[in-house]
Backbone as CSV, one residue per row, in Angstrom:
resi,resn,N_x,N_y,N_z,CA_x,CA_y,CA_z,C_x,C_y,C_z
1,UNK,-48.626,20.769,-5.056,-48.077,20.923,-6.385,-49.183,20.912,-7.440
2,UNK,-50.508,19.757,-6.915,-51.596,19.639,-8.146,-52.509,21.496,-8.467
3,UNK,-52.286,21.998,-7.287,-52.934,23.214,-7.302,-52.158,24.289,-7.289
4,UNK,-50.988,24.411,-6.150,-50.209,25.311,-6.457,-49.459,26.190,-7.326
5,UNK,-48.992,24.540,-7.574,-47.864,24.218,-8.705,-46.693,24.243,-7.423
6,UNK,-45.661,23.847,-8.808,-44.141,23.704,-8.146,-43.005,25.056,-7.765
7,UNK,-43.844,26.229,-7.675,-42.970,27.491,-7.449,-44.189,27.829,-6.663
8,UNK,-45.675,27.664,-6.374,-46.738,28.295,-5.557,-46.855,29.381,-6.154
9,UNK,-47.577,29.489,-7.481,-48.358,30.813,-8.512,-49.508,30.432,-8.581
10,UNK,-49.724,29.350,-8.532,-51.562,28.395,-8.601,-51.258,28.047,-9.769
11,UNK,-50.607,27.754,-10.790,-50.671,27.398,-11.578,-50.108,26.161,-11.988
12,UNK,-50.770,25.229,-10.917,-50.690,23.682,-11.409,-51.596,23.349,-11.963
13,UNK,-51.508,21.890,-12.211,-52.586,21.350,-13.399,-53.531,21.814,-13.164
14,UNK,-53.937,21.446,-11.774,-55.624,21.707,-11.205,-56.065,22.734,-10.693
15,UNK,-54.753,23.330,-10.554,-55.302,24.810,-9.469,-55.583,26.085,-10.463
16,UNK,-55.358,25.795,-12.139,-55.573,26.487,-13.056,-57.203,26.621,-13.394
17,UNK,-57.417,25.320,-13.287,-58.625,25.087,-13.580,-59.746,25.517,-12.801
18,UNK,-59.079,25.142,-11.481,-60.440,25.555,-9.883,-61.063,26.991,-10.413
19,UNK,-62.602,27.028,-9.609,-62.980,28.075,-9.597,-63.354,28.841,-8.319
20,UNK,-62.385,30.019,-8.024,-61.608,30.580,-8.571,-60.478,29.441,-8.268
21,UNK,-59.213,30.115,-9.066,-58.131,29.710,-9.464,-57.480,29.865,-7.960
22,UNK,-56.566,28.283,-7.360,-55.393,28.791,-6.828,-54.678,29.705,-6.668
23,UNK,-54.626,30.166,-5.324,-54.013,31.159,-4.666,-52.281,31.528,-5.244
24,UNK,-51.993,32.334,-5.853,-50.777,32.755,-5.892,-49.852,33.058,-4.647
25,UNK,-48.882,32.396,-3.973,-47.944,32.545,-2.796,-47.157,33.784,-2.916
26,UNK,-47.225,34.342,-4.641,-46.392,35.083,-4.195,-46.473,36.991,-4.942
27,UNK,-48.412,36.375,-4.754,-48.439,37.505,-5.150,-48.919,38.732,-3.952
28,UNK,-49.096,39.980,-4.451,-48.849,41.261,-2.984,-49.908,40.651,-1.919
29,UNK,-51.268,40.170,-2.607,-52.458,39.682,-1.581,-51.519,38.422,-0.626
30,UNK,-51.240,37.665,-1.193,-50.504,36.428,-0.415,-49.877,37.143,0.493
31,UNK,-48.972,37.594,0.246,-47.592,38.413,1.056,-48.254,39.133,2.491
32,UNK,-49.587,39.765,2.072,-50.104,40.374,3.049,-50.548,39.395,4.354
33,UNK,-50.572,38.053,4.186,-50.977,37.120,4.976,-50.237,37.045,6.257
34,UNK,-50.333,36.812,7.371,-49.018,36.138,8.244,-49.525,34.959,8.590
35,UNK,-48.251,34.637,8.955,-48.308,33.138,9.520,-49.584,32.400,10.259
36,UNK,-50.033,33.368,11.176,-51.180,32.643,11.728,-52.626,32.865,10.858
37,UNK,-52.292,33.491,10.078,-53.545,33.303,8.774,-53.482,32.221,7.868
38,UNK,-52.104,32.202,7.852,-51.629,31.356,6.382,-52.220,29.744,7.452
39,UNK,-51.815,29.453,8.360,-51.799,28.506,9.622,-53.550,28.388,9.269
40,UNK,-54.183,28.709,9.817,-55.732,28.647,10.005,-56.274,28.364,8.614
41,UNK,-55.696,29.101,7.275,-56.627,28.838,6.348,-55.799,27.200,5.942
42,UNK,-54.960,26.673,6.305,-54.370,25.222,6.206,-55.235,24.455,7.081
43,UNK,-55.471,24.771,7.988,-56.218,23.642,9.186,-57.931,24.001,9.055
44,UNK,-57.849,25.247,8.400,-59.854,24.973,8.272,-60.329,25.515,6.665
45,UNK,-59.297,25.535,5.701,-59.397,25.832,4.631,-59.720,27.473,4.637
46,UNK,-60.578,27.522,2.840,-61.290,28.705,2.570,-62.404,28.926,1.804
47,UNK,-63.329,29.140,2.493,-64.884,29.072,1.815,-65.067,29.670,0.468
48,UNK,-65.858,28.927,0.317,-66.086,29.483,-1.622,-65.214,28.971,-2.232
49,UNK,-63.915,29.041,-2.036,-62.972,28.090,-3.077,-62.724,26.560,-2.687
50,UNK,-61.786,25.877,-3.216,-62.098,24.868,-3.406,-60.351,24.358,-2.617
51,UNK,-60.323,25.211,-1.836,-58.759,25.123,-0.480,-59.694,24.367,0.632
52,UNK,-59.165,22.964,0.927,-60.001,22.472,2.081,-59.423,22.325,3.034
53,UNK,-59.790,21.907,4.117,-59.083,21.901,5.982,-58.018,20.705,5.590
54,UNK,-56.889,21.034,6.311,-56.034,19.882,6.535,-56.273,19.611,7.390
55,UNK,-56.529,19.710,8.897,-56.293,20.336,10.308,-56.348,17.992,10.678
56,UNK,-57.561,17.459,10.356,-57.419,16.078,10.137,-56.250,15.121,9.725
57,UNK,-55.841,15.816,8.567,-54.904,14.934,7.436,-53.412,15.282,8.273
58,UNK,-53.028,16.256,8.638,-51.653,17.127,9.217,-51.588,16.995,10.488
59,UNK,-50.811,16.508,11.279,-50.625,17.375,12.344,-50.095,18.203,12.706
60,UNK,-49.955,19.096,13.958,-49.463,20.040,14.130,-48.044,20.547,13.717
61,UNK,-46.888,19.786,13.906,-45.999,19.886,13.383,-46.228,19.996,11.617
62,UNK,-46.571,19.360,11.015,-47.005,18.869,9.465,-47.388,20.366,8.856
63,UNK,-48.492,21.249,10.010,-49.504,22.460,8.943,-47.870,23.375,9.273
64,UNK,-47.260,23.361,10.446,-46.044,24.286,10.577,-44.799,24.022,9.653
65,UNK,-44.606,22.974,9.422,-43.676,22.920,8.380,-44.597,23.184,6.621
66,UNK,-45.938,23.323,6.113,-46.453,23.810,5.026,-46.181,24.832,5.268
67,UNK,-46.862,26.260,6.305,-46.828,27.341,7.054,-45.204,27.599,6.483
68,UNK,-44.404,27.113,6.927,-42.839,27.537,6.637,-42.540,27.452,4.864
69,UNK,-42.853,26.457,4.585,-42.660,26.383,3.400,-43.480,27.117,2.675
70,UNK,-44.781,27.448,2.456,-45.289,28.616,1.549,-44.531,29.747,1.759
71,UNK,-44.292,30.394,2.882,-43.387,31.327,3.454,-42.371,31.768,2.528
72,UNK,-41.470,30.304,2.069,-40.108,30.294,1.344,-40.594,30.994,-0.242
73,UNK,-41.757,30.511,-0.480,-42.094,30.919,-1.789,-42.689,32.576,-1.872
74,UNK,-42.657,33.492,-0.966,-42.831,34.690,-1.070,-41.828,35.205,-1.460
75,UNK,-41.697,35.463,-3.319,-40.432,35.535,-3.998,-40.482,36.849,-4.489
């Protein structure tokens, strides 16, 4: 939510600010993602920005239910 935000546009408090800015969920680049991309950049992040690995913090079940839920926000 601090980066996302609460609809996943990046436009939470912090994810406005990052450089670059939080990933939009639901914009055409996002959309182009699938699951096992969206999956991998959760468990090992994405270089240069400031998206870090969960793969520690989550377990497996945990990155699949985020994985599902960004999903929901492809609006």
């Amino acid at each position: 939510m601090t980066c996302h935000g609460p609809e996943g546009k990046g436009d939470g408090p912090i994810g406005k600010a990052l450089k670059p800015p939080a990933g939009d969920f639901s914009s055409a680049e996002s959309k182009k993602k699938s699951s096992d991309e969206l999956q991998d950049i959760i468990e090992n992040g994405k270089p240069k920005t400031a998206m870090m690995a969960w793969k520690k913090q989550l377990n497996e079940a945990e990155i699949q239910d985020v994985v599902a839920y960004v999903l929901t926000l492809r609006k």
